[in-house]
N, C-alpha and C positions, 0 to 999 in steps of 0.2 A: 551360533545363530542367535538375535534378540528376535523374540517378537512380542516383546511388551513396551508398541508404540507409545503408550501415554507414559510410560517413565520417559523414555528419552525425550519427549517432548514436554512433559513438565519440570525436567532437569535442564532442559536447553543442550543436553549432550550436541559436542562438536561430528557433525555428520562431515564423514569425506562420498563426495561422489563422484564415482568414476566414469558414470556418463560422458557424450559427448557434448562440447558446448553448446550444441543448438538444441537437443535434450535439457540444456541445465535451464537454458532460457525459456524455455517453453512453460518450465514450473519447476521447484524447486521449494524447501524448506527454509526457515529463517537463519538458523545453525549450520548450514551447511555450503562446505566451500568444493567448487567445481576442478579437482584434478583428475583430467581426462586420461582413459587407459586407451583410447584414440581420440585421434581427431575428427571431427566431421566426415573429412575428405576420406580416411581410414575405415570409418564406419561403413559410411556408405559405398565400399569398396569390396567388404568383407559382407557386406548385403547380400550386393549382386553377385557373388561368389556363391554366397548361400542357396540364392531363387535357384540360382542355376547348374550349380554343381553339387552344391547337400553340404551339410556339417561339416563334413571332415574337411572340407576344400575350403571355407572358410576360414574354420580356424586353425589350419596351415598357413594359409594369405595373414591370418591378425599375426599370427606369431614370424612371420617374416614379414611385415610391415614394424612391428613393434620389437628391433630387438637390437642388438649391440648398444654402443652411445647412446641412443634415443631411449632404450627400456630402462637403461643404467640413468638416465637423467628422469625419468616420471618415476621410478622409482624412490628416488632419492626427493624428489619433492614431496613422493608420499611419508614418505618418513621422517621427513621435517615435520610434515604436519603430525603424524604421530607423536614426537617426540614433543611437540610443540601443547599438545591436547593426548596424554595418555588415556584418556579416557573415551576417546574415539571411536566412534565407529563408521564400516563404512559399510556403501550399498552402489549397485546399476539399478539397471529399470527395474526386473523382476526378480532380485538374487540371485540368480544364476550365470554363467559363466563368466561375464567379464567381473564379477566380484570375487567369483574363487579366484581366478587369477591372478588380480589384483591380494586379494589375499594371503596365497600362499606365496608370490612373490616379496608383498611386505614379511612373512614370517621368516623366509629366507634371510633378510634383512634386516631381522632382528625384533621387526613388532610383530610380535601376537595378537592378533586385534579380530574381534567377530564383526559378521558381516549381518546386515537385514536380511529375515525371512523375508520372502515373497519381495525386499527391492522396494525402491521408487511407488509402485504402483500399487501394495498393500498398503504402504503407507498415508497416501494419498486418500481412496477407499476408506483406512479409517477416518479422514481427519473428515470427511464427505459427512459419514454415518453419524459422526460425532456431533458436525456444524446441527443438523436435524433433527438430532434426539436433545439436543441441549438447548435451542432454543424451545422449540415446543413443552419441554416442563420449564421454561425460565419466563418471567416477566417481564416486560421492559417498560421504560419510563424514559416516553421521549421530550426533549429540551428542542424548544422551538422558538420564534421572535425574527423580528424585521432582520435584515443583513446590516452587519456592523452593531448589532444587542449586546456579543459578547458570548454567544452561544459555546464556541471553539474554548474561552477561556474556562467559561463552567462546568466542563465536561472535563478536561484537563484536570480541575483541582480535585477531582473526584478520584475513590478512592476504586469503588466498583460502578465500575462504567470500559463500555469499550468507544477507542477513539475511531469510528472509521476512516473520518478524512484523515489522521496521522496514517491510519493502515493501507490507506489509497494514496499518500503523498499528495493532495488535491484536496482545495477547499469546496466542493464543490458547485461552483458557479462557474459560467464562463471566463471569468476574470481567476478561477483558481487555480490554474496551473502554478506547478512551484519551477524551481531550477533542478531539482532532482527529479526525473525522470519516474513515469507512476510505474509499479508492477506490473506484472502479468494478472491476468485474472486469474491461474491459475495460484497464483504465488499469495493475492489478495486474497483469497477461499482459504488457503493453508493458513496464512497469516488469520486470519479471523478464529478458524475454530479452533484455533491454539488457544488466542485469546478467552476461546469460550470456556475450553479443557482447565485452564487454569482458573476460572473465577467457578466451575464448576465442583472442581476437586477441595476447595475452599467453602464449599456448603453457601454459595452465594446465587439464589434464586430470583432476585429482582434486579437489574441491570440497567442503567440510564446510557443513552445515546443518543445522538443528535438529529434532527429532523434530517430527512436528507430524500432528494427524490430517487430513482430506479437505479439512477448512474453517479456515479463520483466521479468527475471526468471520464476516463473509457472504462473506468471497474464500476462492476456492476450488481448491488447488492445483493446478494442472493435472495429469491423466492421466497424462502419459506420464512428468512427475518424480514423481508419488506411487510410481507402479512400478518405478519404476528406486531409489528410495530404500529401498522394501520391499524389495529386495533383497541391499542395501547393508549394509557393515560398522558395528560400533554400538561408539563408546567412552559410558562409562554414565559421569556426572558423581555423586560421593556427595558428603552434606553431611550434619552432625549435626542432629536437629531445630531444637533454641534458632536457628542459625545460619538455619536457611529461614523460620523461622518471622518472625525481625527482616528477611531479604529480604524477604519476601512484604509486611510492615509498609511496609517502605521505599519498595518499585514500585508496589504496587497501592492502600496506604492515602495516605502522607503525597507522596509525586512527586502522584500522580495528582490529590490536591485543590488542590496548587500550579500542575498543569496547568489544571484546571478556572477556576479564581480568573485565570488570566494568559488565557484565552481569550474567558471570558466574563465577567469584571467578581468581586467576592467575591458580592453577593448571589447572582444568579445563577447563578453557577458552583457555591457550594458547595450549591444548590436542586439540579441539574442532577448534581452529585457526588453527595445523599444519594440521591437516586432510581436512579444508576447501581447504587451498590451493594447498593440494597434490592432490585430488579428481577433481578440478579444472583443474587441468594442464591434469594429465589422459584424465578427460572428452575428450581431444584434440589429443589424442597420436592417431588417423585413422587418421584426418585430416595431422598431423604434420608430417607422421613416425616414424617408428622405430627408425631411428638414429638421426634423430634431438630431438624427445621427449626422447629420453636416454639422450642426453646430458644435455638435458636442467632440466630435473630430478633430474643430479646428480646435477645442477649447483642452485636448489630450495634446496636442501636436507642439501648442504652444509650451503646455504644462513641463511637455521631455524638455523641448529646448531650453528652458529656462534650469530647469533641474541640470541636464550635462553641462549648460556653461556657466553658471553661477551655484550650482547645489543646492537649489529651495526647491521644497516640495509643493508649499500651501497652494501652487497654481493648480495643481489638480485638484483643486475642493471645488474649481468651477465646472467641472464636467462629473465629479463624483457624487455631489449633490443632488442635480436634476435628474442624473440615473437611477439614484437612488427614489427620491421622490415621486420620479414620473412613470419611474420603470420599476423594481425590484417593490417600492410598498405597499403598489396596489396587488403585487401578484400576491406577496405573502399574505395582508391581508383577506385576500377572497380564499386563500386555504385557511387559513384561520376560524372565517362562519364558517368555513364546513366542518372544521374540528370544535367548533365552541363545545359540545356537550360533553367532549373525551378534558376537557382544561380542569384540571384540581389545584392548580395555583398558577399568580404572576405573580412579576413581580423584579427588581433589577435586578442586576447578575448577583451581588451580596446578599440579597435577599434568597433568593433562588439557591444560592450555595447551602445554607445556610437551613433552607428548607430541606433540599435532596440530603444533607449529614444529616439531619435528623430522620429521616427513611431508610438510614444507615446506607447510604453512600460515599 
């Protein structure tokens, strides 16, 4: 049995979990790959077995659901992955039965491998206690500025700093969805105080992050660092318009449909791509009106067509501009006065780099 969560997770140990799949997707660790010791349908078979007949009728039903060819094949992919990651460890929900079995099945097998105390669900627990105790003694230093400043790239060059929109897959704004699909919230919470455990175990108490409001598309910061950031010191990133304007081109127009295209094929993807962006602008049209989200519609609609049958992008600077201008600078400006007295520096993205390294970032 391990139960010294913060080694395997400052080590990145390969976790096997033998959960079942709608278990894996519910939340899950970064390390760890989903070889079920049932399926779904399995699971929840040996459930109602359980409510209704007790223990032993259960795990009669799992080991006569799970046995011949079928046990001899999830076996054998366990042991791949053993053999693949000797240093493995695996875990179910709360350590107990389906990881002994899984266990002494693989020992059977040839790998010797410990399993997690307490499972899924101690582990999770810690990384909770952890996310809590590690902001609250940590400081943060949030990186803020108009959309298309360069914020994303300042934080990135950073040495101590956590990324949340990398950790959320989402830039977020409306327009930030990526082609990879965001986490679970559960998975984004693990993902973060991993993040925290290792800049913590490093003796690194001041921590820069990006301005970001409650939600990063559907992940949702947690509580206790949204408040401790609102209270936080603010370096403010400036850039000239022209200049955000070809970022904003760059991340959210031409990256994002080469993302789309490498994920799900070109048809596909660039189907999948025009709807991201059309669905995006929409999202906007109460905020925007009527007559400014008509124009600015026709001025996206035109921009796709032009881009799938000629490949230019610069048509969307006609709709990314005025969004920008009419929509996004006056919002961040008016957060802005209200953060004026937290700003300890502006200044461009080099500048700002530049500044945060020498705060030892």
């Amino acid at each position: 049995m391990v139960s010294d969560y913060a080694t395997l997770l400052l080590s990145d140990t390969p976790l096997l979990d033998v959960r079942a799949p709608i278990e894996f997707a519910q939340g899950s660790f970064p390390c760890a790959v989903n070889l079920p010791l049932m399926n779904d349908t399995e699971r929840e078979a040996v459930g109602i077995a359980y409510k209704q007949q007790g223990q032993d009728a259960a795990v009669a039903l799992g080991h006569q659901l799970v046995s011949g060819a079928l046990r001899d094949e999830r076996i054998a992919k366990w042991a791949d992955f053993m053999q693949k990651n000797p240093e493995g460890v695996l875990y179910c929900f709360r350590g107990g039965m389906r990881s002994q079995i899984s266990q002494h099945w693989l020992k059977q097998a040839g790998h010797d491998r410990p399993r997690i105390a307490g499972g899924y669900k101690a582990m999770r627990q810690f990384l909770l206690q952890n996310l809590e105790t590690v902001v609250q003694r940590s400081s943060f230093l949030v990186v803020g500025g108009l959309t298309g400043c360069g914020k994303t790239d300042v934080i990135q060059t950073l040495d101590v700093k956590i990324d949340l929109e990398g950790l959320a897959r989402h830039r977020g704004s409306s327009f930030g969805g990526r082609a990879q699909r965001q986490p679970s919230q559960i998975d984004f919470e693990n993902s973060l105080s991993i993040e925290l455990l290792k800049l913590s175990r490093q003796q690194h108490t001041l921590i820069a992050v990006e301005d970001e409001s409650h939600l990063i598309g559907r992940c949702a910061v947690p509580l206790t660092l949204r408040q401790k950031t609102q209270q936080s010191s603010l370096v403010w990133v400036t850039a000239p318009l022209e200049q955000r304007v070809r970022r904003i081109q760059r991340d959210y127009i031409e990256s994002l449909a080469r993302d789309y295209v490498a994920e799900y094929g070109e048809a596909k993807g660039l189907e999948l791509y025009q709807a991201h962006l059309t669905k995006s602008l929409h999202n906007l049209h109460k905020r925007l009106g009527l007559e400014r989200y008509s124009q600015l519609q026709q001025h996206l609609k035109t921009a796709l067509s032009r881009q799938i049958s000629y490949g230019e992008f610069d048509a969307h600077r006609a709709w990314i501009e005025p969004l920008m201008t009419d929509y996004y600078d006056p919002m961040y400006r008016y957060q802005r006065q209200q953060k004026q007295s937290a700003v300890v520096f502006e200044g461009n993205a080099q500048d700002v780099i530049a500044y945060l390294q020498a705060q030892g970032h």
